[in-house]
N, C-alpha and C positions, 0 to 999 in steps of 0.2 A: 347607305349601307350601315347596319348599327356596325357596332365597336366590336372586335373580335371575329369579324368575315374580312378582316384581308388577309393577304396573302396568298396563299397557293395550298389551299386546302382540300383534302383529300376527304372523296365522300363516297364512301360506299355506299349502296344501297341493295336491298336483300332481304328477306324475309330472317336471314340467318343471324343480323347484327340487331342485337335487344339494347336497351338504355342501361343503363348500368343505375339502380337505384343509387336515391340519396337517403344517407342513415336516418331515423325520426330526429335524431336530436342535436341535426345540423340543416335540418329542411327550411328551416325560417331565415335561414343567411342568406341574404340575396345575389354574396357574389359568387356563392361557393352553388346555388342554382345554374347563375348563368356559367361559371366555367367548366361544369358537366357536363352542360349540355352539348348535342353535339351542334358542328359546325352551321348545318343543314336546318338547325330549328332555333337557332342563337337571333336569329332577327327577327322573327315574331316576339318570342322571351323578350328581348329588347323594348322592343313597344309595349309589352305589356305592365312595365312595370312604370311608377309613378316617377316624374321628374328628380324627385329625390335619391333613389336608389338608381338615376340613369344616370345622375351626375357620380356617383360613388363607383359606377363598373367601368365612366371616363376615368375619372383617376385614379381606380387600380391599375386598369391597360398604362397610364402614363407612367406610373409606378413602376409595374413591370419593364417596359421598354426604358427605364432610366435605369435600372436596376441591370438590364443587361449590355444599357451603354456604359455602368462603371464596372462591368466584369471584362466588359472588351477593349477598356480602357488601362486597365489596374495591368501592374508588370506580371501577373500570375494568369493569364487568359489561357490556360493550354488546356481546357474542357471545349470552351470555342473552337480555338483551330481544330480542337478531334473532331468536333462534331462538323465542321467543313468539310472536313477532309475524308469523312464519313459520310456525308452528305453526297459529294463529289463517285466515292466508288462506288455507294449504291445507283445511281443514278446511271453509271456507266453499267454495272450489271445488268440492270434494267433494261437498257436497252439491247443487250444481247438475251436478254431471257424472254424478253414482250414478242419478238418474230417468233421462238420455237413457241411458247405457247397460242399462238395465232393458229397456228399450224396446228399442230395438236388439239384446238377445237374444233377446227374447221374436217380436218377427219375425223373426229368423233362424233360432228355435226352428219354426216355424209350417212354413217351405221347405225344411228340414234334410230330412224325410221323404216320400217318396211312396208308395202304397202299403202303409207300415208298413217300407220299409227305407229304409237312412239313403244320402243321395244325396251325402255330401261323403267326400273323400277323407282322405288320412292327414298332410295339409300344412293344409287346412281343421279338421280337430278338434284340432290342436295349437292353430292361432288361437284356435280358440273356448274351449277350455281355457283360453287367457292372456288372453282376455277374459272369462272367470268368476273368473279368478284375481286380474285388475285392478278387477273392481266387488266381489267380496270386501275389497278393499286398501279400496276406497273406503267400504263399508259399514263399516269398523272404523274408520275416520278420520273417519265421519259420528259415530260415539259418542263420540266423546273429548270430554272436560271440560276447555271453555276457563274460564278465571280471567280477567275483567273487569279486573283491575288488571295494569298491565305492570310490571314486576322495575323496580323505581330504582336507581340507584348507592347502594351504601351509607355504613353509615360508618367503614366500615376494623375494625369490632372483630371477628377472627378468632377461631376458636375454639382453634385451635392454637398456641401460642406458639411451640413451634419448629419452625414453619414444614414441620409432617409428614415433617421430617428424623428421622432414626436414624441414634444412635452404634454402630457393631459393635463388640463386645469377645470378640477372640479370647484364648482361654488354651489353651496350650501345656501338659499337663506331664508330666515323667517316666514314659516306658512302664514301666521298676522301678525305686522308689525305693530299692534296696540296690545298685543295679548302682554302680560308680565311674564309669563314662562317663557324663557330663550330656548325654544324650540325650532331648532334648522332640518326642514321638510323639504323645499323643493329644491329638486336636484338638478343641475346641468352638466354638461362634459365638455369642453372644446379641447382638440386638437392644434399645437403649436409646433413649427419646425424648431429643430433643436437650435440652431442656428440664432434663430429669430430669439431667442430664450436669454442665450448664456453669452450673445458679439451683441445686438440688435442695441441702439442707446436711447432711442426713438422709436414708442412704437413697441414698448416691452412691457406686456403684462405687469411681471414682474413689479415694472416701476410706476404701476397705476396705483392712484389710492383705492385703499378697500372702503366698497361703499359702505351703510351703517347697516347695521345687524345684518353680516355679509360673513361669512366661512371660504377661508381659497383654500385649495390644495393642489400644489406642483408637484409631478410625480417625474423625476430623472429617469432611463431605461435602466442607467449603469453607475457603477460604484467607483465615478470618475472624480478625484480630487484636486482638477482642474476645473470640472464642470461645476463643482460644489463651490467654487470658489469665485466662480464667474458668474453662479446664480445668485448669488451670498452679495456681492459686488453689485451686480443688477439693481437689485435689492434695496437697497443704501441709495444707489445713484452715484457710485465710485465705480473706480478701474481697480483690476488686479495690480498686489505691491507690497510693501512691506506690512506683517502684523505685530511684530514682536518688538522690534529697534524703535522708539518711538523718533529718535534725533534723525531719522535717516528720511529724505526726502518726498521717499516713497510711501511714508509709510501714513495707514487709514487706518480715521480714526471711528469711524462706524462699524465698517467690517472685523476689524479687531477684538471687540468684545465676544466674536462667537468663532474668529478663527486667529485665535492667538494658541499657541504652542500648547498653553497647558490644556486646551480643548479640540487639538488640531491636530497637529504635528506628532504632538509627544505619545499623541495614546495611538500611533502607529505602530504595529509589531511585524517587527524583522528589520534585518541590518542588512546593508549592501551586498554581500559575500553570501545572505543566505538564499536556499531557492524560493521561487515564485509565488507557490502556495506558501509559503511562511509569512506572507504581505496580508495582514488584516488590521484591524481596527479593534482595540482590546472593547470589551463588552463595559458597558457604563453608562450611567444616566447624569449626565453635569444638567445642573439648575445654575442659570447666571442672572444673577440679579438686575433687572432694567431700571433704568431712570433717566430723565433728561439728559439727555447728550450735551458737551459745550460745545455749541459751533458757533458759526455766524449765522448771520439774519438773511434773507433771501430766498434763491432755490434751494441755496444749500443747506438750508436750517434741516436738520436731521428730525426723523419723523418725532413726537412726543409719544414714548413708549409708557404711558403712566400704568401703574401698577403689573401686578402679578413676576413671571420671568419668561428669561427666555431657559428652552431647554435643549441640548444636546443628546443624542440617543444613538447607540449603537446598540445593538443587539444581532445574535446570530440565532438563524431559522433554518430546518432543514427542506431540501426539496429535490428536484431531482431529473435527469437530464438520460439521454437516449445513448448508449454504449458510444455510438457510430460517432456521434457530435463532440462526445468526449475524447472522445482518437482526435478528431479534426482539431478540437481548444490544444490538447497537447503537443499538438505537431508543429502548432504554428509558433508555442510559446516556446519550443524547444527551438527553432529556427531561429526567431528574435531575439533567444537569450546568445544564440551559437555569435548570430550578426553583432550581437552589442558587444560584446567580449572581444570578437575581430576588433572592432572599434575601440577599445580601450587602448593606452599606450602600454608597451609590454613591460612587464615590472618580475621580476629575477623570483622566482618561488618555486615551491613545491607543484609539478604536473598534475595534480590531485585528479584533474576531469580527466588528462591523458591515459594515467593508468587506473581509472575507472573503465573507460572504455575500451582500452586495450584488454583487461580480463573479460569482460562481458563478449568482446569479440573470438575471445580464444573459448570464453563456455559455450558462445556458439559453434564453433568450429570445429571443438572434439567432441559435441553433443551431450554437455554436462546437461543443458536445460534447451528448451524448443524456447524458441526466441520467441518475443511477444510479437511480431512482426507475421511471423509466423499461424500464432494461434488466431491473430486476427485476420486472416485469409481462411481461416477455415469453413469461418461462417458465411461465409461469400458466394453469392450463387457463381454458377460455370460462365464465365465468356461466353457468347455465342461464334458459330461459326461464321453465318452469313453476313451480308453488309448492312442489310436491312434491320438483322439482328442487334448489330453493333451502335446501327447509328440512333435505336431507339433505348439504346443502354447508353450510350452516350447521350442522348439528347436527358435522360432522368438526372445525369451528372451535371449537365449544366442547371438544369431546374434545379439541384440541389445547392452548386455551386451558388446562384441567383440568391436563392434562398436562403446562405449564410453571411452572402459577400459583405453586407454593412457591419456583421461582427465580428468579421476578421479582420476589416479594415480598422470598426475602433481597437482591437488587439494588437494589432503591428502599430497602429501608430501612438497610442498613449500607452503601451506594457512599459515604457522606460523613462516616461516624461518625468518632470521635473513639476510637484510632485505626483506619481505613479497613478496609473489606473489599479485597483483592483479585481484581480479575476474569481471566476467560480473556483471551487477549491470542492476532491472528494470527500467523503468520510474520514477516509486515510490521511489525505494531507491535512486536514482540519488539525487532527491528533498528533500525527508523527510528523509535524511538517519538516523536522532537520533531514529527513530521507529524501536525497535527490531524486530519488525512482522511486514512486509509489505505484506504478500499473499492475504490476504484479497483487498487488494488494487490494487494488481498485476491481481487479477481473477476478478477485476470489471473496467479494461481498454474497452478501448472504441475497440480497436482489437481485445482482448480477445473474448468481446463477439459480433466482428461483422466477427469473424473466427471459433466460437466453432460448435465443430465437431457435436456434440450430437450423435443422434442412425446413422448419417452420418460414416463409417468409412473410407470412402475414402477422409474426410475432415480430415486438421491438426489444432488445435486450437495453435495460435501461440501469442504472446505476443513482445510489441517493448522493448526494450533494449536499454543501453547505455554504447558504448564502448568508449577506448581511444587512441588515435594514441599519441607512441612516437617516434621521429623523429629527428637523430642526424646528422646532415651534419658534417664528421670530416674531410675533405679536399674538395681542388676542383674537387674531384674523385669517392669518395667515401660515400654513406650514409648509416645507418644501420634504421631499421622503427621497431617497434613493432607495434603490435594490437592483439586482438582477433582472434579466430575466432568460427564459429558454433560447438558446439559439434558435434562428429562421423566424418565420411568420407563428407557424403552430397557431393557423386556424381551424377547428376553435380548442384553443387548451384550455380547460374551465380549472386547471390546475393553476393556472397564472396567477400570482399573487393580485394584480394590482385588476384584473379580468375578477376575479374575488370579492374586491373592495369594490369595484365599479355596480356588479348584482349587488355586494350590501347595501349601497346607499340608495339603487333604486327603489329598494324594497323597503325604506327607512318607517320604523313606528314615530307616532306624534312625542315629543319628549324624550328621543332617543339620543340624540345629539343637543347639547344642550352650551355647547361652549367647543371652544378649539381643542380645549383636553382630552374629552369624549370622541372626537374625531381620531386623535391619534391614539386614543388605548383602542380604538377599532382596528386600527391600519397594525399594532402589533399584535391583534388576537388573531387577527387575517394571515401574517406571516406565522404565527406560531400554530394554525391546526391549521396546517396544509395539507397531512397524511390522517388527521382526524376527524375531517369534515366530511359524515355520511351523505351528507344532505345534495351534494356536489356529484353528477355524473362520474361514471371511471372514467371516461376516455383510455386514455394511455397511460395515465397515474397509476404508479404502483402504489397494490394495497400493503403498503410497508408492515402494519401490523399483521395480517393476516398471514401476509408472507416468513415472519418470522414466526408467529404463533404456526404454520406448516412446516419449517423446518423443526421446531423443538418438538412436536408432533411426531415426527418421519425418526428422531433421534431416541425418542422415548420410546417409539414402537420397537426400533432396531434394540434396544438396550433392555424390551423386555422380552425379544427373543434369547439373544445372548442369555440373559438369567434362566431363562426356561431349557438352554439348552448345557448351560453349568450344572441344574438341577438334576437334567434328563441323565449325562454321566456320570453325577453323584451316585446317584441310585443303582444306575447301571454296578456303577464300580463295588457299591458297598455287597450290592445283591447277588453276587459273581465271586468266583472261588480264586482268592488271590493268585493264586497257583496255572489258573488256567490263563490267565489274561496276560497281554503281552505287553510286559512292564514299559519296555521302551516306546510303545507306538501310544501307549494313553498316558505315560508324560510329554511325549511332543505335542498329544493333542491339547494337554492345560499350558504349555511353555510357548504357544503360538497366541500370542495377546495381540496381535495384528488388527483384526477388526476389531477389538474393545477398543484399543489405540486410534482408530480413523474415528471412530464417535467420540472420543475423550476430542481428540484434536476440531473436531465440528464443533461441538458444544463448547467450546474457548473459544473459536470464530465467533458463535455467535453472541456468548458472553462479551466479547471483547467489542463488538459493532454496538450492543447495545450498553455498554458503558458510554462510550463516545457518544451515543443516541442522548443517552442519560445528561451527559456531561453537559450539551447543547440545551439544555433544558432547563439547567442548572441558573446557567449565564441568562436565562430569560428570565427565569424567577425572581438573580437576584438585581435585575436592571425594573422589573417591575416594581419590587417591591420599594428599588429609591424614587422611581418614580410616586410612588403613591403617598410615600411618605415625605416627597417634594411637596406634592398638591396637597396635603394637611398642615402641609405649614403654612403655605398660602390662603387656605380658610382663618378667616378672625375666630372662629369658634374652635379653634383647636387653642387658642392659648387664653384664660378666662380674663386675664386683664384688659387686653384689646379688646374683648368684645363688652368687657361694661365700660370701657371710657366711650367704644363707637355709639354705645345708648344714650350714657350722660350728653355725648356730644348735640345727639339727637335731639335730645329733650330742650337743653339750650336754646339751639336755633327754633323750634318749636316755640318757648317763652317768648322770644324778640320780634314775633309777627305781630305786627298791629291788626286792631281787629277792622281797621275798614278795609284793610286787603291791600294799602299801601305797603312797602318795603322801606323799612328806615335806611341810613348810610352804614349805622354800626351792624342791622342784621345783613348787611347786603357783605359788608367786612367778614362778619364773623360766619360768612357763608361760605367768601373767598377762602378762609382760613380751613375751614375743614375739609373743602374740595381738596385743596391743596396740600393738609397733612396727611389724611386722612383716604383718600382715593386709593390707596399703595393696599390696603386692607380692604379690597373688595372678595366677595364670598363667594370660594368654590361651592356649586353648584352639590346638595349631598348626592343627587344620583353620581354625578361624576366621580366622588367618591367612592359610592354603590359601584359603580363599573368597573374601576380599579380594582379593591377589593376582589368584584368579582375574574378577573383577567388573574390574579395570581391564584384564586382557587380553581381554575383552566387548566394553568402551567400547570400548578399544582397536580390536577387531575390527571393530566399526559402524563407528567414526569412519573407518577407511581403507576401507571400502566405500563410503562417499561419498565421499571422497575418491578415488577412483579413477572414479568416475563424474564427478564436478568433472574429474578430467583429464583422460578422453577429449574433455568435452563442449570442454574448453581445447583439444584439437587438432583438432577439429572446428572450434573457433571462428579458432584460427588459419591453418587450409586457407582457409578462407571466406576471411576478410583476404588468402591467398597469390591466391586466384581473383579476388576485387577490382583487385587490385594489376596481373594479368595482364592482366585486364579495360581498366584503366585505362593501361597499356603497349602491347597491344595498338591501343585508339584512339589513341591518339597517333602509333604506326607509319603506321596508316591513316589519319590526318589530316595528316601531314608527307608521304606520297606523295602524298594529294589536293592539297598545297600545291604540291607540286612538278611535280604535272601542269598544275597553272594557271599555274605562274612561267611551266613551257615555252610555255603557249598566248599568255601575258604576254607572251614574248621574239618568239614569232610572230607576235601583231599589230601588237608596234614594229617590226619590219622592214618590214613590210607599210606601215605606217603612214609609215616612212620614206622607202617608193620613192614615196609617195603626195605626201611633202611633197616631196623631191627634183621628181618630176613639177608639182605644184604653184610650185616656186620658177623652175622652168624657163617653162614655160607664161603665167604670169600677169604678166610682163612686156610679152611678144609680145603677149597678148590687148591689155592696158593701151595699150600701142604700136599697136597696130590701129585699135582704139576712137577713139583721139584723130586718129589719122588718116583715120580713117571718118565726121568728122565735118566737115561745110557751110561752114567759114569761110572768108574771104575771107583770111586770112593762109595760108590751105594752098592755096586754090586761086588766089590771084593775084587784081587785079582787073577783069580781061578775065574771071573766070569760068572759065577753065581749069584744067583738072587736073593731079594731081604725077602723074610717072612711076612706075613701080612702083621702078626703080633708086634716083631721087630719095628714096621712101622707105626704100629698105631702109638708104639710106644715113646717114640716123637712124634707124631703128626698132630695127637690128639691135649698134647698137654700146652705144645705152646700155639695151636688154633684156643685152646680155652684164654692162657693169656692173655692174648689179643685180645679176644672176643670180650675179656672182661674191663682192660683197659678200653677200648672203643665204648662200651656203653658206660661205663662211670665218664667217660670226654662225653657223651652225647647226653649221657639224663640227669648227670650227679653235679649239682655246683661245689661242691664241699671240695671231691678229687679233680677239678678243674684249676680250684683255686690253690689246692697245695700244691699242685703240676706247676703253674704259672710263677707262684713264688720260687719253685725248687731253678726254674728256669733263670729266675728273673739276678734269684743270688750270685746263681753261677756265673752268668753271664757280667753282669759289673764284676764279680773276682777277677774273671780270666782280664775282661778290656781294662780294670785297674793295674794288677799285677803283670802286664802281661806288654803295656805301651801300648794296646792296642786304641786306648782312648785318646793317648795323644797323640796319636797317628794319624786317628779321624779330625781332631782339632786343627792340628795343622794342617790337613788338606783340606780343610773345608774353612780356613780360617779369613777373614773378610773376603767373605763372595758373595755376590749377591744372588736376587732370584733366581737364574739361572742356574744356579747348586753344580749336578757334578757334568753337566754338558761341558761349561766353561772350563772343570778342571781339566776335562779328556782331553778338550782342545790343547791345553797349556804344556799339559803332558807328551801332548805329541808333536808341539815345536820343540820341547825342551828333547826327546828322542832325538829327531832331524834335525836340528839346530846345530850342528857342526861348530860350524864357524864362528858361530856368535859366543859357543863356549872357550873356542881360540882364543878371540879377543877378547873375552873378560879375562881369561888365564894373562895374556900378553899384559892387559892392564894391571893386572894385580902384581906381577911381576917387577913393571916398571912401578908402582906406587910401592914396592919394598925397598927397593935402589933409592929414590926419592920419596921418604916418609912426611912432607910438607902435609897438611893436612887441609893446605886450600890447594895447592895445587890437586891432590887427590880427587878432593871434588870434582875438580875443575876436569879432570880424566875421565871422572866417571861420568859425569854428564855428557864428556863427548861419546864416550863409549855408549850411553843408553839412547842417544841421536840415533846413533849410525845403526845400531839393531832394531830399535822401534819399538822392540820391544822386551829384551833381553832376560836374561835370568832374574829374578827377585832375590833367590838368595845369594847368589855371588854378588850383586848388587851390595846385599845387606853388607856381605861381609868389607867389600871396597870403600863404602860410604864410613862407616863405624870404625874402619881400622882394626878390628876386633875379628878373633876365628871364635865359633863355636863348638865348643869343647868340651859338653858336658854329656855324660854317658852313651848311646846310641846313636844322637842326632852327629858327631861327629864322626861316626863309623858312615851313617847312612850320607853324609856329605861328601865324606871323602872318596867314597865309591863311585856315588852320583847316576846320572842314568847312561843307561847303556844304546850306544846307537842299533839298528838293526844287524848292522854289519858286525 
């Protein structure tokens, strides 16, 4: 039986069940043939294919089946147990649903015919077909072998140590080793368990010699600072240990020179306290100078590194990962960060995470903002109802599960090691990494949502990313590279960086690679036009540019309606009778800047992603450029003196050859001698130069491609602001004519309002004058009871109605008789309150009071009424301090005296404290009287 027919496989069969095509440009993979296929035709396909691709579908099957003993193993197995347990109630359904449909066809078998022919049409035996085909389903699913015990969480001990990763080691070499040109054409690939890589002491790549005119390249999966450290070690032919402390017992002295602090450690960014994504590798090219090592003689004679350098490379590149996967990295590292912090000892500080999460819990709660939690169930298809339903939703879960578990697991186990894994990091955290929560900023990318799936599910909503190339040239042989890569398998993602590198080199031109340095300005041209390689299927890769070049599109178009429809009630308004139009409804419509507002705010999104785009871009250029200007110094013909002593030197040993072909002692000396000064100055290759060069006018060429998108979406953004502006000029115009149509209605109901009081000042004298005359007394009418004449009246009515009438308008129209009225008031007034006491009256009753003014005094006034008693007793005191005139005892009286009232008289007080009456004009009449009680 080929590989993939065991088990308890379910085979329909049916006119109704078709093959499910394979896409063209995944039809040459051999395993992704055979696991499409169905069950039923899997063992012919098996046989057909060549020894070679039968041993590759054995161990993917062992793959897979190891892959789901370390998910059954791993303490998180609860996709497993669902899908048992899922397993388990369809099965049981099953077998209550396979009788009634038994039934059910068998009396529909019964009516099908009459007479001997068959009475259903050609819509009725397809049904009945997919109802043979469904109690088939269900008779295979009555035989399956449940297992009574349900899968437990394990106990973490996997069978894989390294985590079913593989190291690739490509070798490069020599299409003809006699040719002069160093040209590396043929290519190979092999496969290493990681394991076998970075533990293995024996037996490790790594620690073989490179054979001659030989190219290696080790490619890490992941951007582990343990693994780099244990391949680096490998390397050498030492163990992990000290690099920096030279006195300390541990410490190595090979591995040192490329992982010592100043090239290691220290261009580490982020401090213990900050978050996750704040963990990178600052961008930089270190060149370290090689030369023989001192060691001892033996195995352990350290390789002879003669000329050139070694070089160190960070560089960041963007790329880009699937919404869903990105939930999953965050979830786990938010878990592992929660567990290590459990694990810390508790140290007395500020709750900082506590009352973070406590308001995010309380914005969820009063519904300031929809939880992220939330928005990400939106996109979720529906649970199903059935069992069958569930257990093929769950069975996807664990495929997925499967399909992530060796990334989770290096993430929970090196996220905190000593020193740290690095993880992928968004757009967002790249930039703003001091923000503990970036999702919110992650789910409102310009990709995000120019890829979200929604009720679509054959879309993937995918988000850009920012990973890290690290890149160690450690001879002229040999390099080793880390980077990322996609969670899961993602076959085939021809977006894969190092899936990238693998098609360039098959496809390698003669003279393309020409030295170890050409290899690696490859492997950074590879990661730096990830989103700019046409040439490369889409797959699933978002087209980063085009996706922004359609948002600033969609934003430009929106912004030249807006303008067309500012213009449309320009016109409107100018060509329209001010008078008719309704002032208040076409200022609200220019004071509503709402949608100019949501495109100004787009176009800063997008501004602001592609700065950060920009910014990454930056960091490449300027890592290429020290590279390039590394390898010029390492050319002899980049400084003129070196390169004419390396001629002179030439020529020398050229003189000392004898001509019968023998070698004397001194040429064979003066041979040693320049091998040996002299070999330190061998010549970078100029295409390699040529290549560098060309890799920064690459950068170069991307970086001003966004950059030029950054500037349209900048003058887009500032139209916007120009249409605001108008916007906000516009109401204003329209708000100062609305002003100005009300002054004038203003100015016409004062006139109006003026003839009305003129009328009224006229008028309401005469009335006045009438009234009093139109009134029964005996002084008007005499006391015979007779009546005034009307002459008799007019002859007062009429002269002091004029009076009035003349004073009221000189008050109302004339400033001149305003002002002489005011002074005649104003003189009188200070006469009478100078002359009269009335001002010292006011002074002293209002004489230190505070804000309160004359509330305070009312109050004062009316204890001093009611206050009885308290006037007894200052009389009683004042009486006893005349008998005893002591002038301390007095005090000493009056102090008890103003205790026991609280609050007493002020001026009997005066008078008790001072010993003194007040006896000057008035004030002691108004004393002596004092106030009077009600009674």
């Amino acid at each position: 039986m080929a590989p993939g027919t065991q088990g308890d496989p379910i085979i329909p069969t049916g006119s109704d069940f078709y093959d499910d095509p394979i896409p063209e440009n995944i039809q040459d993979d051999t395993l992704i043939q055979f696991f499409r296929c169905r069950y039923e035709k899997r063992d012919a396909l098996y046989h057909s294919f060549t020894p070679e691709q039968q041993d590759r579908i054995k161990r993917e099957i062992l793959r897979i089946k190891r892959l789901r003993n370390n998910l059954s193993s791993s303490k998180d197995n609860l996709p497993i147990q669902d899908l048992e347990r899922y397993r388990a109630k369809w099965k049981a359904q099953a077998m209550d649903e396979s009788n009634i449909k038994k039934a059910e066809n068998e009396a529909h078998a019964k009516i099908a015919y009459i007479g001997g022919k068959s009475i259903l049409s050609d819509g009725d035996k397809k049904i009945k077909r997919r109802k043979l085909d469904e109690l088939r389903i269900l008779e295979a699913v009555r035989s399956w072998k449940i297992t009574a015990d349900t899968p437990q969480p394990g106990d973490g001990n996997l069978e894989d140590p390294g985590y079913d990763f593989t190291v690739s080691q490509i070798t490069l070499t020599k299409s003809d080793p006699n040719e002069n040109l160093h040209s590396f054409g043929n290519y190979q690939i092999k496969q290493h368990p990681l394991h076998k890589i970075i533990h293995e002491k024996y037996d490790n790549p790594l620690m073989e010699e490179c054979p001659p005119n030989t190219v290696r390249y080790f490619h890490l999966p992941a951007n582990n600072m343990v693994w780099i450290e244990e391949a680096i070690a490998r390397y050498y032919n030492e163990d992990r240990g000290e690099y920096d402390y030279r006195k300390s017992p541990d410490y190595r002295v090979k591995s040192s020179n490329i992982l010592c602090r100043e090239f290691w450690t220290a261009q580490q960014h982020g401090g213990r306290n900050d978050p996750i994504h704040a963990r990178h590798m600052r961008s930089k090219c270190s060149d370290i100078s090689r030369g023989p090592c001192k060691g001892t003689t033996g195995e352990d004679q350290p390789r002879e590194m003669i000329g050139g350098k070694n070089f160190v490379i960070f560089m960041p590149y963007l790329h880009w990962e699937t919404d869903r996967r990105r939930r999953k990295m965050a979830e786990v590292i938010k878990e592992e960060t929660k567990r290590f912090k459990n694990s810390l000892p508790h140290v007395n500080g500020r709750p900082s995470d506590e009352i973070v999460e406590a308001i995010r819990q309380c914005k969820i709660k009063f519904g300031a903002r929809v939880p992220t939690e939330l928005r990400a169930r939106r996109n979720q298809p529906q649970a199903p109802n059935s069992y069958w339903g569930k257990y093929m939703m769950q069975a996807a879960k664990v495929y997925d599960a499967m399909d992530i578990e060796p990334d989770v697991r290096v993430l929970r186990e090196n996220l905190y090691s000593n020193p740290p894994l690095h993880g992928r990091r968004t757009l967002d955290q790249s930039y703003y990494w001091k923000l503990e929560n970036t999702e919110p900023r992650d789910e409102d990318q310009v990709v995000y949502r120019g890829t979200r799936a929604g009720k679509d599910i054959g879309r993937t909503t995918r988000v850009t990313m920012v990973d890290q190339l690290w890149l160690y040239v450690l001879d002229e042989n040999t390099i080793i590279s880390s980077f990322p890569r996609r969670w899961g398998r993602n076959k085939p993602d021809y977006s894969g960086v190092h899936k990238c590198i693998r098609q360039r080199l098959e496809h390698i031109r003669d003279g393309e690679i020409q030295s170890v340095y050409d290899l690696a300005l490859l492997i950074m041209n590879q990661c730096s036009t990830v989103f700019f390689d046409r040439t490369k299927p889409v797959d699933d890769r978002p087209e980063v540019l085009d996706i922004f070049a359609n948002a600033i599109g969609s934003v430009s178009e929106l912004k030249t309606i807006a303008f067309e429809g500012f213009w449309r009630h320009l016109q409107k308004l100018n060509a329209s009778n001010i008078h008719e139009l309704d002032m208040e409804a076409t200022a609200r419509t220019y004071l509503n800047i709402n949608p100019e507002g949501e495109l100004l705010r787009e176009a800063h999104d997008i501004i602001d992603e592609l700065r950060m785009m920009t910014r990454i871009y930056n960091h490449q250029l300027h890592v290429a450029e020290a590279f390039h200007k590394s390898l010029q110094s390492l050319n002899e013909q980049d400084t003129p003196e070196k390169g004419l002593l390396s001629q002179m030197k030439q020529i020398v040993s050229l003189l000392d050859q004898p001509q019968n072909g023998s070698v004397s002692r001194h040429s064979r000396a003066s041979s040693d001698v320049s091998s040996l000064n002299f070999s330190s100055s061998k010549q970078i290759p100029e295409a390699t130069l040529q290549n560098a060069a060309d890799l920064i006018a690459s950068i170069t060429l991307r970086r001003n491609e966004l950059q030029d998108l950054e500037n349209n979406t900048r003058e887009i953004s500032d139209q916007l602001r120009d249409l605001l502006s108008l916007k906000q000029q516009q109401a204003s115009i329209i708000e100062a004519k609305y002003a100005l149509e009300r002054a004038d209605e203003s100015v016409s109901q004062g006139r109006k309002l003026t003839l009305f009081t003129i009328i009224t000042i006229i008028f309401l004298p005469l009335s006045f004058m009438s009234s009093v005359f139109g009134m029964n007394s005996s002084e008007l009418s005499g006391s015979n009871g007779g009546l005034m004449s009307l002459r008799h009246q007019f002859t007062f009515m009429f002269p002091i109605s004029l009076a009035v009438i003349t004073i009221s308008l000189g008050l109302a129209f004339s400033d001149w008789i305003r002002g002489l009225i005011s002074l005649l008031v104003t003189i009188s007034w200070a006469a009478v309150s100078e002359y009269s006491g009335l001002q010292y009256l006011w002074k002293l009753c209002t004489n230190n009071r505070d804000a309160k003014g004359l509330r305070e005094m009312k109050l004062e006034w009316k204890r001093k009424i009611y206050g009885r008693r308290e006037r007894k007793m200052v009389r009683d005191a004042l009486d006893k301090a005349k008998e005893n005139p002591s002038k301390k005892e007095l005090r000493q009286d009056s102090l008890e005296v103003a205790n026991i009232n609280g609050h007493g008289d002020d001026i009997e007080m005066d008078r008790i404290t001072s010993g003194k009456s007040i006896s000057k004009g008035w004030r002691r009449k108004f004393r002596k009287r004092g106030p009077r009680s009600p009674a």
